[in-house]
N, C-alpha and C positions, 0 to 999 in steps of 0.2 A: 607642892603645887607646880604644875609645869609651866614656861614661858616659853615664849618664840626666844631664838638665838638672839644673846646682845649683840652680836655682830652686823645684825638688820637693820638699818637704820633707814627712816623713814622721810622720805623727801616732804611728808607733808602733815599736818597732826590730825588731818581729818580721817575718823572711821565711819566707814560707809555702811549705810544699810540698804540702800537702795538704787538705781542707776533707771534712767532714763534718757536718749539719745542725747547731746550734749551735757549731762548733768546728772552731780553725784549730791546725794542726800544724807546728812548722820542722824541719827537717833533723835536730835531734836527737832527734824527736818528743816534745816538750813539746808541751802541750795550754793552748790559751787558748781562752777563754769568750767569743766573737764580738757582740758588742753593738753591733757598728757595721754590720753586714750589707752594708759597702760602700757607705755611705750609703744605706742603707734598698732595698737594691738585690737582696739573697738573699730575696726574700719567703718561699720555701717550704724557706730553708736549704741552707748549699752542698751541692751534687753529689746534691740527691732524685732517688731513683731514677728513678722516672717521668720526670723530665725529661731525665737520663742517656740513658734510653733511645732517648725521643722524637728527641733531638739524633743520637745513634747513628745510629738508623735513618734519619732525615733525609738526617745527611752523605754516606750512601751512593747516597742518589738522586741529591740535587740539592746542589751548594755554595751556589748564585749565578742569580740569572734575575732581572738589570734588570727593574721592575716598570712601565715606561713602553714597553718592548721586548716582553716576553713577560710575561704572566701565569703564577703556578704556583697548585697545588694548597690549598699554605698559606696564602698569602696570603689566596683566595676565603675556606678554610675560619674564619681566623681573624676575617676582617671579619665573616661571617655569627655568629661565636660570640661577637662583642664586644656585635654590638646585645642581646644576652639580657642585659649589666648595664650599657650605657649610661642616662644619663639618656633620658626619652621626646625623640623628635624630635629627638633628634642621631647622624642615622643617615646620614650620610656621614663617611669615612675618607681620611685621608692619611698616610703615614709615614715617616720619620725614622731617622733611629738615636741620637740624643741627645736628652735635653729643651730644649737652646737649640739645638738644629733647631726643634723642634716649637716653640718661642716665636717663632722668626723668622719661621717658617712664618704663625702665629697674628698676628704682627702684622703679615704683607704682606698676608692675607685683611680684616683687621679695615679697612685703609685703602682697600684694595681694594672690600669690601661698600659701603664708606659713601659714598666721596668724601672721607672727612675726614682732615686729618692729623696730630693732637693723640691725644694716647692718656696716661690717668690710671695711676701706680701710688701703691706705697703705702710710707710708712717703713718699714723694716727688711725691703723684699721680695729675693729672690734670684731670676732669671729664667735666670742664664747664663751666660758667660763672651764669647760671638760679640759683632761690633760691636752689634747689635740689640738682643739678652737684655743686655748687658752696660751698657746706656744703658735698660734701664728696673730695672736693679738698683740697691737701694739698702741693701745688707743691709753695706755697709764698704766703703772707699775702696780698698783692696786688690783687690777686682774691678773697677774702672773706672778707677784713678789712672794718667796718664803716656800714655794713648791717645788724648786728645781730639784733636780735636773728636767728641763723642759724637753719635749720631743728634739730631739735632733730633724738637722737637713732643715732648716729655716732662714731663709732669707730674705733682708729689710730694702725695699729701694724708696727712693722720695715721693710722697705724696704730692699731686701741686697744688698744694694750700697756697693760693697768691697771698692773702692778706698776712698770712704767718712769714712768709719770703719774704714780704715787702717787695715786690715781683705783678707785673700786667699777669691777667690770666693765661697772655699767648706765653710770655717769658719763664710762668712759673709748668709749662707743660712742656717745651723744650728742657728746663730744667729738669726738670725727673725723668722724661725718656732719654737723656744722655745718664742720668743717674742709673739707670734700670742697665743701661746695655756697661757701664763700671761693676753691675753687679756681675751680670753676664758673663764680663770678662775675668773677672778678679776674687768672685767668693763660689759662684754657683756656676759650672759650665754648663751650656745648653744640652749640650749631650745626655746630663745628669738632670736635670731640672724636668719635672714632673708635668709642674704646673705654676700658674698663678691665679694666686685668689685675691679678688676687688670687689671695695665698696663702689657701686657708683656714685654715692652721696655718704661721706662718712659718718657714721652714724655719731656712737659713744665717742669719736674721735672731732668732735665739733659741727655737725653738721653740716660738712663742706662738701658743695659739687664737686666731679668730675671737672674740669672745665672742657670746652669744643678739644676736640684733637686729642685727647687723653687715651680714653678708650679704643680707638681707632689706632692708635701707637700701639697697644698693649694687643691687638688683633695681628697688627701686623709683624709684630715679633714673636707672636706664638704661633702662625702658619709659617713662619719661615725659620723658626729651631724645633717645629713639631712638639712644641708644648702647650698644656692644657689652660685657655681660658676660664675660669672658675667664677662669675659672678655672682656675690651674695648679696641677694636682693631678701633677707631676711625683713628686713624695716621698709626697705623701698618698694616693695612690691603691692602689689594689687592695687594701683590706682592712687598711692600713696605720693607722688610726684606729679601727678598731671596726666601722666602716660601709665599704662597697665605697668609697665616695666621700668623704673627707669634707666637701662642703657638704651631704650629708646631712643631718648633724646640723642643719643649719637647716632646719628643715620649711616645703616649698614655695617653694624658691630653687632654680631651673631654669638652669643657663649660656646661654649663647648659643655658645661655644665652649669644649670641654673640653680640657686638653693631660695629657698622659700618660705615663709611661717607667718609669724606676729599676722598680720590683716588678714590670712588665709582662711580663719575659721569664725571671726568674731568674737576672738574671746576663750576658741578652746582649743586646748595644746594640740595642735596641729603642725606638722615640719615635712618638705618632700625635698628632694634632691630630681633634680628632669635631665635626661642626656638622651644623645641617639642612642638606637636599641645597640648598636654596633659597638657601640663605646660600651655601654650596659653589660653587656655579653661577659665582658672583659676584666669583670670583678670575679673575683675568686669563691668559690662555692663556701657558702657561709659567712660570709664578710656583710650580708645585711639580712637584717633581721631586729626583734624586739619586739617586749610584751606589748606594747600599748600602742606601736605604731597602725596609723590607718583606723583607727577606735570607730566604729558606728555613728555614734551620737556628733565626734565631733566632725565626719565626713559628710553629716549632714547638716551639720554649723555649715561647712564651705559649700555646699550645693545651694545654700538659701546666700548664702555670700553671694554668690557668683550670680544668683537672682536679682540680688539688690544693686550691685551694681549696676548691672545692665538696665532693669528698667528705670532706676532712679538716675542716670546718668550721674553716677558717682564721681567716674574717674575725670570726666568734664568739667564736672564740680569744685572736685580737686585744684582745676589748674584756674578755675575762675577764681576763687575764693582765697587761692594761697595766695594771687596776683595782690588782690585786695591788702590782704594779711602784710606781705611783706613791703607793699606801696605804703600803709599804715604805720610798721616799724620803723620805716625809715624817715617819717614825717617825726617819730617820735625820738629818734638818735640824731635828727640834725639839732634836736634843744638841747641834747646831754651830750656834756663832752664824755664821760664815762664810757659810753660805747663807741668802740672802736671800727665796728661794722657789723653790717648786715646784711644775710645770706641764707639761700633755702633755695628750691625747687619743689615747687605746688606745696600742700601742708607739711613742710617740712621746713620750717622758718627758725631763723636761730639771730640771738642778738650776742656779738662777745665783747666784755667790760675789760677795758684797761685804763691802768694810771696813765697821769698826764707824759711821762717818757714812754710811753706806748708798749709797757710790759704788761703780762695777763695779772689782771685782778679778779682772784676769785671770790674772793670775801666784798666786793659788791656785788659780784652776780650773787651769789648768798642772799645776801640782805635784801635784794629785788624781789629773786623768787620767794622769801617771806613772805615778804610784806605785800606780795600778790595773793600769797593765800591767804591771810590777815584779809582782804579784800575779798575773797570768793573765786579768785583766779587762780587754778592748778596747774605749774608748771615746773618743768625738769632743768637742771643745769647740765652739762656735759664736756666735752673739749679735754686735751691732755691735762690742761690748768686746772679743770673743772671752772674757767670762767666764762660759758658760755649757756647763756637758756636761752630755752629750746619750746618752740609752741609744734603741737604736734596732734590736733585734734581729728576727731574721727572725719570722716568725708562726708559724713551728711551733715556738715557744718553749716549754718546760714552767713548769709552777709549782715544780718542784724547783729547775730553772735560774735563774727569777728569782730565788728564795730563795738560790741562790750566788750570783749576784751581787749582791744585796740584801747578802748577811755580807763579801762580797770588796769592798766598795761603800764600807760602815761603816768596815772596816780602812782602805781608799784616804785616807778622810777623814780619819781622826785620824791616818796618816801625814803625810796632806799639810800638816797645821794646826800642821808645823813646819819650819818651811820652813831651819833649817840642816841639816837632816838631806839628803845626796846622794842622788837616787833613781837 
């Protein structure tokens, strides 16, 4: 009899039968309070109708139409509906069905565009799992351990994690942009250097913003050694921070290429890679392609996407609710000394646990996120420690909702803050 891989381990012991926008159901129909949206993946909450429909009516036309074979309907229609919230002048498309497609994709263009073969990331980034994404990851040894030899031409400069520094957020972004231009100098020359690729908010890597002035550093050293900005707004994107995008928040930092997925389709493996057509041009005949990229059904998951957003003022939503969310967390980390801090931008809120000498404790974030699900609250841990959980619910979130899980949140803690207790 066959099983799923032991290797799969499962953040939570609930099996789902059914989904309902905030809310997952199992077999006995117990109801839990979704906070993990499948790593930021439900943007518009499981099974919205619209999107129900869209996919319905989809499947009956069309399953499948290779997008290098034959063009469909969706596909044109979706490219044409992306450029209304692309950044300016990133109005060429290529698509995927993963976000480490789309990072592979992004770094065979980047070496491609340039000539060069050197490419910058950053501490605590997450790009992937594939050989490629997986060798510019740096978000824990657990995504890269035991496969090397990793791609070559990879380079690590500082993240500015203030609270991991012990570092202001201005201090901890001088900090890395002298670290960035050490690398510049000393491992990677600009002359050779491709590109760099960034999280705006690190995802697998704890949750952590950009701070002000980050981004804008990283714009300015790549129009001035002619290297590729790479933003992987994989998790962060479509409304997932407050802003459709978030290097939004840094006002007047443009990508050079944008990658894209999780919230993209609601749910179905969707991934694009967005550059000027000029940069586009500049990838090698054959270097993109793939059976499933651009799929019908789930191009038309992102066209009722991109519906629901807009008239639901989702992405609005987002930056009301997460306000709430993380005003909430912090009301509940000034009781616990266990958490160390609190961090997020719009739904994408994260609490990280440490002992009292202010090292990472993973094994209470552990025992939290239990004893939250024990509760009916589903939640992910994350961080290089793995001690940091993460609330991450779709965008049609209420303020009722966060407020249960704000009180179901509270409980979790002072469960967890005893760790003989069996969750």
């Amino acid at each position: 009899m066959s099983q799923l891989s032991p290797v799969l381990k499962q953040a939570t012991p609930v099996v789902a039968v059914r989904g309902e926008g905030l809310h997952l159901y199992d077999a006995d129909g117990r109801r839990y309070l979704d906070f993990t949206s499948g790593v930021g993946v439900t943007s518009t909450g499981h099974c919205h109708p619209k999107v129900v429909e869209a996919v319905r009516a989809q499947a009956g036309r069309l399953l499948h139409g290779q997008y290098t074979t034959v063009l469909h309907d969706q596909l044109l229609s979706l490219t044409e509906r992306l450029g209304d919230v692309l950044p300016p002048g990133l109005d060429s498309l290529f698509y995927a069905t993963a976000g480490t497609e789309a990072v592979e994709a992004a770094l065979r263009l980047a070496r491609h565009a340039t000539g060069r073969q050197n490419v910058i990331v950053f501490e605590g980034s997450f790009h992937g799992r594939t050989m490629g994404a997986a060798s510019l990851t740096t978000a824990g040894t657990r995504f890269r351990a035991g496969i090397g030899p990793l791609v070559p031409g990879v380079a690590v400069a500082p993240f500015p994690a203030a609270f991991r520094l012990g570092l202001s957020e201005e201090e901890a972004v001088a900090h890395a942009l002298r670290g960035l231009d050490e690398v510049l100098a000393t491992v990677s020359a600009p002359a050779e250097t491709a590109a760099m690729f960034v999280e705006p908010v690190l995802g697998e890597g704890g949750y952590v913003p950009a701070p002000p002035g980050f981004l804008a550093g990283l714009r300015e050293r790549a129009d001035r050694h002619g290297i590729l900005l790479v933003v992987d707004e994989v998790q962060t994107g479509f409304g997932r921070t407050g802003r459709f995008w978030a290097h939004q928040h840094e006002p007047g930092v443009l990508p050079d290429v944008l990658i894209t997925a999780k919230g993209l389709a609601s749910g179905f493996p969707l991934s694009a890679i967005a550059a000027p057509t000029e940069l586009m041009k500049r990838a090698w005949p054959g270097s993109q392609g793939g059976t499933y990229g651009g799929n019908p059904v789930a191009c038309a998951a992102a066209l009722a996407t991109l519906d629901v957003l807009s008239e639901e003022r989702l992405v609005e939503n987002a930056a009301e609710q997460g306000a709430r969310l993380l005003d909430g967390l912090r009301v509940v980390a000034a009781g616990a000394p266990g958490i160390g801090d609190v961090r997020g931008l719009g739904l994408m809120a994260a609490s990280e646990f440490c002992r009292p000498d202010g090292s990472p404790d993973p094994d209470a974030a552990r025992r939290v996120q239990q004893a939250a699900a024990v509760l009916g609250l589903l939640l992910l841990t994350c961080g290089i420690h793995l001690n940091v959980v993460r609330m991450v619910p779709a965008l049609v979130v209420t303020a009722a909702q966060v407020d249960e899980a704000l009180a179901l949140w509270s409980k979790a803690v002072a469960d967890g803050a005893r760790p003989e207790e069996a969750l």
